[in-house]
N, C-alpha and C positions, 0 to 999 in steps of 0.2 A: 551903290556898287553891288551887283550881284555876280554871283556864281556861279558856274554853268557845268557842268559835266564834271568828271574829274579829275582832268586833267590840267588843273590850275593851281600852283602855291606849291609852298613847301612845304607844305604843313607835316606831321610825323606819322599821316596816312589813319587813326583811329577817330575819324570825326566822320560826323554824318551831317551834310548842308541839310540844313530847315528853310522855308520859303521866303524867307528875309534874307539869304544869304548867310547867316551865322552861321557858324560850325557849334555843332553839341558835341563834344567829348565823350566817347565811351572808353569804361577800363576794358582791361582784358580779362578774361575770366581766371579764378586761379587755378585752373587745368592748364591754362594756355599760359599762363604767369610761369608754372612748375615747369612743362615742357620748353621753355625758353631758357629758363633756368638751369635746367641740367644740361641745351647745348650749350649755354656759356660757358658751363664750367669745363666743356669737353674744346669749345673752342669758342675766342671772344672772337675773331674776325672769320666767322663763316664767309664762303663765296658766293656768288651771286646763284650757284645751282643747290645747295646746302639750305639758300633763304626762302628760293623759291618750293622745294621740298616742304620744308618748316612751315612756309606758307599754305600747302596745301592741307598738309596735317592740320593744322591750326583751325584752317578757315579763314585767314586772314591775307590781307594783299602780300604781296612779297615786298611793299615802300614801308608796310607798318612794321614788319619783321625787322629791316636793313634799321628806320628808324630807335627798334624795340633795343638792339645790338647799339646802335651811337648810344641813347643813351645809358646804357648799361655799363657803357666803357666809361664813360663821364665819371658817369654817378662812382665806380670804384675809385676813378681816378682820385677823386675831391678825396675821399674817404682814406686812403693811403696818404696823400698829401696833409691829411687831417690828425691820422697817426703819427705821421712823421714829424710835425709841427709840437704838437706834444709830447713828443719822446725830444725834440730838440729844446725844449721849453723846462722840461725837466733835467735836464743836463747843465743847459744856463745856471738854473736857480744851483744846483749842484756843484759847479766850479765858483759863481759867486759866492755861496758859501766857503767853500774853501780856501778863498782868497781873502776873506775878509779873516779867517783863523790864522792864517798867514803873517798875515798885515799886524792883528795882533800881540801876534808872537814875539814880531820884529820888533813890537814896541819895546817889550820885554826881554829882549838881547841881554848877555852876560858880555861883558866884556872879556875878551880871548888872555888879556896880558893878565890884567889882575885878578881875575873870577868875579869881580864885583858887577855889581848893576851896573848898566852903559849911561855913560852921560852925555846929557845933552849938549847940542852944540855949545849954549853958552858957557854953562859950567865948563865944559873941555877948553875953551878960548881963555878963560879964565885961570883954568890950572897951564896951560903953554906960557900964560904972559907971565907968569909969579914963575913958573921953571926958569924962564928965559933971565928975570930980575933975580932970582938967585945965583944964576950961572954968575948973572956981570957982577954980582956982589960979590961970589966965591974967588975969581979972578983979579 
């Protein structure tokens, strides 16, 4: 399979075909990194007249520009998603904490009528059944 002119692929526009067809990758340089950079920050969806501008400044096509922009939106995208995953992951750990102090506490209930420690279900089943054989003794 070879490659013909340039007007073939999707590719992200910064390759240059060699004569086997493969594409070499070139970076952008960091002038053209910086200027890309500060329109992102002034706008992430430039239009198609703003790219091709950028492109002229650059030296670069207007499909590397448009591509330079997708992935720039990605890449924040992931990164946000990435903070937010951790700030949500630290609140988990944080409320499970708090529920197992919880759970604790409950273990250690006061009983409301006597002030004493709460007892357990059996022990409580135990003090109903001897209340209830007193009652029928006292009667």
């Amino acid at each position: 399979m070879e490659f013909i002119g340039a007007g073939g692929g999707g590719g992200s526009g910064d390759e240059q075909e060699t004569q086997r067809g493969r594409k070499t990758y070139i970076r952008h340089t960091s002038e053209q990194t910086a200027k890309l950079e500060a329109m992102f920050a002034e706008s992430p969806h430039p239009d198609e007249g703003q790219r091709r501008k950028l492109a002229r400044e650059l030296g670069l096509e207007p499909k590397q520009v448009k591509f330079w922009f997708q992935n720039k939106r990605t890449q924040m995208k992931t990164q946000t998603e990435r903070a937010d995953n951790n700030a949500l992951r630290a609140e988990n750990q944080k409320i499970q904490r708090e529920n197992f102090i919880i759970r604790e506490a409950l273990k250690k209930i006061i009983c409301r009528s006597c002030r004493g420690p709460n007892q357990d279900d059996d022990t409580l089943k135990q003090l109903r059944l001897e209340n209830a054989r007193l009652k029928a003794e006292a009667s």
